[in-house]
Structures are given as structure tokens and as C-alpha cells.
C-alpha positions in Angstrom: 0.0 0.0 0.0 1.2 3.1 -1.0 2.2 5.9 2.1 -0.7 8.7 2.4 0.4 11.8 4.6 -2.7 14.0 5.3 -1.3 17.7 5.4 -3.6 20.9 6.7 -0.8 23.2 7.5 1.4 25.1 5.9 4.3 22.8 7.0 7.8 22.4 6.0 6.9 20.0 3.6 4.5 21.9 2.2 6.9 25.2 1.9 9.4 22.3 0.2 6.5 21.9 -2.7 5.6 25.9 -2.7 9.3 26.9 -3.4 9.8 23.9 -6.4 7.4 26.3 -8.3 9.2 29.7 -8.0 13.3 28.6 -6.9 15.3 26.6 -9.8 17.9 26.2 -7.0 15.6 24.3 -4.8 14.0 22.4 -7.1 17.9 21.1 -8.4 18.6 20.8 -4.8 15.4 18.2 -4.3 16.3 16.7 -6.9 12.5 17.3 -8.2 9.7 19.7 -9.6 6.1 20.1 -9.3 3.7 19.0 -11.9 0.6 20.6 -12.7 -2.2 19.6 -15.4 -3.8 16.7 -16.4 -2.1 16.1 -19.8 1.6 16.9 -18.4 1.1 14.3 -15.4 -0.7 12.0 -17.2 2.6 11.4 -20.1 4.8 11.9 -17.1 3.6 8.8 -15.8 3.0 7.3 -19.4 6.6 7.9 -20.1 8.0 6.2 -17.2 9.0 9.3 -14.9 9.9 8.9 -11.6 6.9 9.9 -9.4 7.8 10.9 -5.9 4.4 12.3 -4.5 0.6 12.9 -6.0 -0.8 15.3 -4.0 -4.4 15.6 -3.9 -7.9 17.5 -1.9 -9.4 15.7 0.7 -13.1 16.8 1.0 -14.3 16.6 -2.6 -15.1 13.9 -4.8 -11.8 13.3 -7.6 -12.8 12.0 -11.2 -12.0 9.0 -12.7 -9.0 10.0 -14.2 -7.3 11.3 -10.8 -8.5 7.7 -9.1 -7.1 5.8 -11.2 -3.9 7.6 -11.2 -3.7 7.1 -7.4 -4.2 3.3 -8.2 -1.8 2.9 -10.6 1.2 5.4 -9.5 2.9 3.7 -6.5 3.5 6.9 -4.8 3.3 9.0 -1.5 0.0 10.1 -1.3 -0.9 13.3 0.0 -4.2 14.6 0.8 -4.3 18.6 1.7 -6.9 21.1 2.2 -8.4 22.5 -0.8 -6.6 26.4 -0.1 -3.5 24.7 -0.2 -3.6 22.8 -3.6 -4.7 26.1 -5.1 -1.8 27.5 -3.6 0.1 24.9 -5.3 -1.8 24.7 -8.2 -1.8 28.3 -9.3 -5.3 28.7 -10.2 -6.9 31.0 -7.8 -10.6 30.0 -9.0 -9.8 26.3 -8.1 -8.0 23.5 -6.6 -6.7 21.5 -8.9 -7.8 17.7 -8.3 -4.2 16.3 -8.5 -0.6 17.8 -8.2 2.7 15.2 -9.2 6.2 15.8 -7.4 8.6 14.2 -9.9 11.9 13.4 -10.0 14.3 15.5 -11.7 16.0 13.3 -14.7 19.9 13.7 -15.2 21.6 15.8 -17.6 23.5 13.5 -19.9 23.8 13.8 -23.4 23.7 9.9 -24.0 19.9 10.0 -22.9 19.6 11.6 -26.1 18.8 8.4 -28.9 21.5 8.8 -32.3 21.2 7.7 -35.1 21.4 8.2 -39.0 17.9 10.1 -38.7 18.5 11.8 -35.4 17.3 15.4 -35.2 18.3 17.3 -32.2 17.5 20.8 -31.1 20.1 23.1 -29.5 18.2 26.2 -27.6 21.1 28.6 -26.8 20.7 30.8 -23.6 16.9 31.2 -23.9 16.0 33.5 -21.6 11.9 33.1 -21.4 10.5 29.3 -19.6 7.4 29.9 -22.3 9.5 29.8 -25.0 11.4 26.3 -23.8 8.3 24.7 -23.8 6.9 25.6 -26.4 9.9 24.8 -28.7 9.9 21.1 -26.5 6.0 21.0 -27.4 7.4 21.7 -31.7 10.4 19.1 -31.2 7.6 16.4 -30.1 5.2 17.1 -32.8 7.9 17.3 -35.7 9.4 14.6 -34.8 12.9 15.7 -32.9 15.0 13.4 -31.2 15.9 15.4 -28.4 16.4 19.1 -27.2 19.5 20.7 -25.1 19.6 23.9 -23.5 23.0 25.2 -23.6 24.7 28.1 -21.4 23.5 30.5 -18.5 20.0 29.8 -19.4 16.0 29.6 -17.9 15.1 26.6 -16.4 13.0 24.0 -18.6 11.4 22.4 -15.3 10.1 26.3 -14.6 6.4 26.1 -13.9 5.7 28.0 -17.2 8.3 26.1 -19.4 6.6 22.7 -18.2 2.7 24.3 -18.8 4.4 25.5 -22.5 5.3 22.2 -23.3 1.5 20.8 -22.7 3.2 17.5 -21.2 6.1 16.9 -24.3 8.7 17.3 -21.5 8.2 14.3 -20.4 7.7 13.1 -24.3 10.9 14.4 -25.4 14.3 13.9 -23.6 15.9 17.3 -22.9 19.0 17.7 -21.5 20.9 20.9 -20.0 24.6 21.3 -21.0 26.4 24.3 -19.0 28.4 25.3 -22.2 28.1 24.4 -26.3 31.5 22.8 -25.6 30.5 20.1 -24.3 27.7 19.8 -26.6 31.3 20.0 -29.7 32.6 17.0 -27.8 29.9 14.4 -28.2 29.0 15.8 -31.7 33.0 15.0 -32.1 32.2 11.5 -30.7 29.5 10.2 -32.4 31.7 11.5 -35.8 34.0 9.6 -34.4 32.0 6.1 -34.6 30.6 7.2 -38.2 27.7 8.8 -37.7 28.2 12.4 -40.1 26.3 14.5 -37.8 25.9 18.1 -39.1 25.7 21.4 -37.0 23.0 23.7 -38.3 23.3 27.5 -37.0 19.7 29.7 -37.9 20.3 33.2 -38.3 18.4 35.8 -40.2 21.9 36.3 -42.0 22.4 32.8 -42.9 24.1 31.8 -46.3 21.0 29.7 -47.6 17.2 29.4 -47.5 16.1 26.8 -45.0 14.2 25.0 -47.3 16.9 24.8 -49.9 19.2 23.2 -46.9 19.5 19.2 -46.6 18.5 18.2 -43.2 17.1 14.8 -43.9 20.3 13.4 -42.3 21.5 13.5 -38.4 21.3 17.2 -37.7 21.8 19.2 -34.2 19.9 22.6 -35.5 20.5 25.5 -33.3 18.3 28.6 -32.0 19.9 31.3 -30.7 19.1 33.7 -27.7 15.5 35.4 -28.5 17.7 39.1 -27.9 21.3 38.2 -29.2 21.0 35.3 -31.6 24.1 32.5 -31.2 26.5 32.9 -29.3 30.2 33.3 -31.0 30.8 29.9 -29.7 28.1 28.1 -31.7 28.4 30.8 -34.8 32.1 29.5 -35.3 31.2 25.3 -34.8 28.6 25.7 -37.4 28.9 23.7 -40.6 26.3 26.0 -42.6 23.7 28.3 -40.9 20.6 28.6 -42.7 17.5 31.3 -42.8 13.7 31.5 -42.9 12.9 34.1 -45.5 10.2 36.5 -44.1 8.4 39.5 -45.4 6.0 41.9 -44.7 7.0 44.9 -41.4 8.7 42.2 -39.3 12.4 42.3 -38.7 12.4 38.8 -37.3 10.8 35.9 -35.6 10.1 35.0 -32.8 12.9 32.4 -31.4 10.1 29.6 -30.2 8.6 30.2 -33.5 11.7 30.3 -36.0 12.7 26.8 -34.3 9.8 25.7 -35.1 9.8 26.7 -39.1 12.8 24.8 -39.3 11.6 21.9 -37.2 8.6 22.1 -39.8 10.7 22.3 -42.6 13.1 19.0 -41.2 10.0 17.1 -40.8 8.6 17.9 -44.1 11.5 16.9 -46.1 12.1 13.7 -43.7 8.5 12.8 -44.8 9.0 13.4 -48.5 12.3 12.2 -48.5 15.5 15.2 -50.5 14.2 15.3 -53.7 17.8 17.5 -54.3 20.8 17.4 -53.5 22.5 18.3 -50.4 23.2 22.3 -50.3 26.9 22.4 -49.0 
């Protein structure tokens, strides 16, 4: 039988939950974040994340999603006062039915998959959680391999990165690295055992069309800073760095949203297969 605390207080376990929502160094320290949102929790536990707590109101009837959840997670259970998941859940109209604690995954670049289709996406030194998730929530639906966050950067297990995402964190490995160099090294590796993967810069200066670019084959594609673009670091590794043509008053895009043009544009020609030859 699973453990079931019953918490009406604002305890110290309680302030432990509060502060995963608002301090990255905390939640690092724990070793875990909080999870809010039926989707998110439910492909958490779908994709085999380590579930530490499920928090949940005492008082008022759950639905049959949340019960089964409780059935199926072997978990802590804790049951709190209404005011107090609402505190946790954000939501000051309501308290949400269920809350997750889960377990922080490791930052290793081997828990990305490679491979001669492998499409991973570098985010360097984003600055906004929103735009981490959503960019996770593009790599998911187009089909990426994996996502990194590279540098002195937001924190993808932020509250607002994780609701961004609408639950592809946990569909998606992603990995922090604390510097691209590290990021070189295993790109340098897995060249090393044969497997020609490509670095892709994006820049609105780039030297070809993004749609006129091969990227059928193992690519690592990287977005810059949403303010400063790449860093000097990845501008210099870069085998080709590539554009998205735009018109109209705009002088650029968004950084969540050019990612996902050239995730669009990867997936597309992945489907159809390079009716070209590579651009080099």
C-alpha cells in the first residue's frame, strides 16, 4: 500500500513543494519539480518518470482519471486542504484535483537516442520558460530526437516552461549542458564512430534558404538567444547556418517560432524524403 500523509498546515513539507514552483535552485537541490495539469502528469507517468508524491484535496469527490492515477502510481500520497492545492496549483478559481512531485532526470547527453535520422535541437541561452516549452511541445510534434539547453539559461522544469510544453517534456528527452562545448565533444564522438552529424546555425543572416538546406540526415539545429541570436561559440562550430525568409514589417521571428519553421521544414522533407541534392 502506498504511504498517504494528510497535510492541513502550511508545513515544512508543504513550503518544500511551494518553493519547487518559484526557486530553480531548490528544485535542483530536491532533486524534483512540481507538476501541474492533467495532460503533463498523465505522459509523465506514461513515459516512465519517476513519481515521488501525487498530491491531492481531501473533502471533494476526484474523477475518474485522478483515481485511477492514485491506483496505478505507486507513490506518497498526500491529501491537503483544498486552499493549499490552489496555492500549489496556481489557479486561484480552483484547486486543482491532482498535483505530481517528480523526479528531476539527469543531464546526460547519452539520454539523447542517435542515429542516422537523429534530429536534435540546440536552444542557446533562452531567456523566457514559455518559449522552452513551447519549442519542446514543436520538437515532439515534428518529430525531434531530443532538445538541449546550452549556457547560462531559464530553467526548462520552470512552472511555465513545463505548462508550454502541454506535457512533451516528459515526451521528449531534454538535456541541459552548461556550455556548447561540451555539446562539440559528443558531436565530435559520435563522428568519431561514423555517424556524419551536421551542426545547423539559424540566423536571419544565414548563407542559404532553410528550405533549400538538406536536413534529412543527423542534424543538431540550433536557436539562438531570443535578444542576441548564437553565441560566438556556436556561430564559429557551425557547418552551414541557414535562414527563414520572411516578409511583410517584421524584422524577425520569434525564437520559439523560428525553431519551429525549421523543425517544420526537417519534418517535411524527412516525410518526402530530399528530392535535391545536399546544399553544401
Amino acid at each position: 500500500m502506498a504511504k498517504t500523509l494528510k497535510i492541513t498546515t502550511r508545513n515544512a513539507s508543504f513550503q518544500q513543494w511551494q518553493a519547487l514552483l518559484s526557486n530553480r535552485t531548490k528544485r535542483q537541490r530536491a532533486g524534483e519539480f512540481l507538476v501541474q495539469g492533467v495532460r503533463p502528469i498523465s505522459l509523465a507517468v506514461e513515459h516512465g518518470w519517476e513519481i515521488r508524491a501525487l498530491l491531492h484535496p481531501y473533502g471533494q469527490g476526484l474523477s475518474r482519471w485522478a483515481r485511477d492515477l492514485l491506483d496505478q502510481v505507486d507513490s506518497v500520497r498526500v491529501v491537503m486542504t483544498p486552499d493549499l492545492m490552489a496555492e500549489l496549483g496556481g489557479k486561484d478559481e480552483e484547486s486543482p484535483e491532482l498535483l505530481a512531485v517528480v523526479g528531476l532526470p539527469e543531464d546526460r547527453l547519452d539520454r539523447l537516442p542517435t542515429g542516422p535520422d537523429s534530429l536534435v535541437l540546440v536552444f542557446d541561452r533562452p531567456t523566457t520558460p514559455g518559449n522552452i516549452g513551447t519549442l519542446v511541445r514543436s520538437a515532439d510534434a515534428f518529430g525531434a530526437t531530443g532538445v538541449v539547453i546550452t549556457g547560462h539559461a531559464a530553467d526548462p522544469y520552470d512552472p511555465k516552461a513545463v505548462r508550454a510544453s502541454t506535457g512533451s517534456l516528459f515526451a521528449v528527452p531534454v538535456v541541459r549542458a552548461a556550455s556548447h562545448r561540451e555539446v562539440v565533444d559528443w558531436v565530435t564522438e559520435l563522428r568519431g564512430h561514423g555517424l556524419p552529424m551536421e551542426i545547423v546555425g539559424t540566423d536571419e543572416d544565414g548563407d542559404v534558404d532553410v528550405a533549400d538546406y538538406d536536413l534529412t540526415g543527423p542534424r543538431l539545429v540550433l536557436v539562438g538567444n531570443e535578444t542576441h541570436g548564437l553565441s560566438t561559440g556556436w556561430r564559429e562550430v557551425s557547418d552551414r547556418t541557414v535562414r527563414i525568409p520572411i516578409t511583410g514589417a517584421a524584422s524577425s521571428l520569434n525564437a520559439a517560432t523560428a525553431g519551429t519553421v525549421v523543425l517544420y521544414e526537417a519534418a517535411r522533407q524527412r516525410a518526402r524524403g530530399s528530392d535535391r541534392s545536399p546544399v553544401r
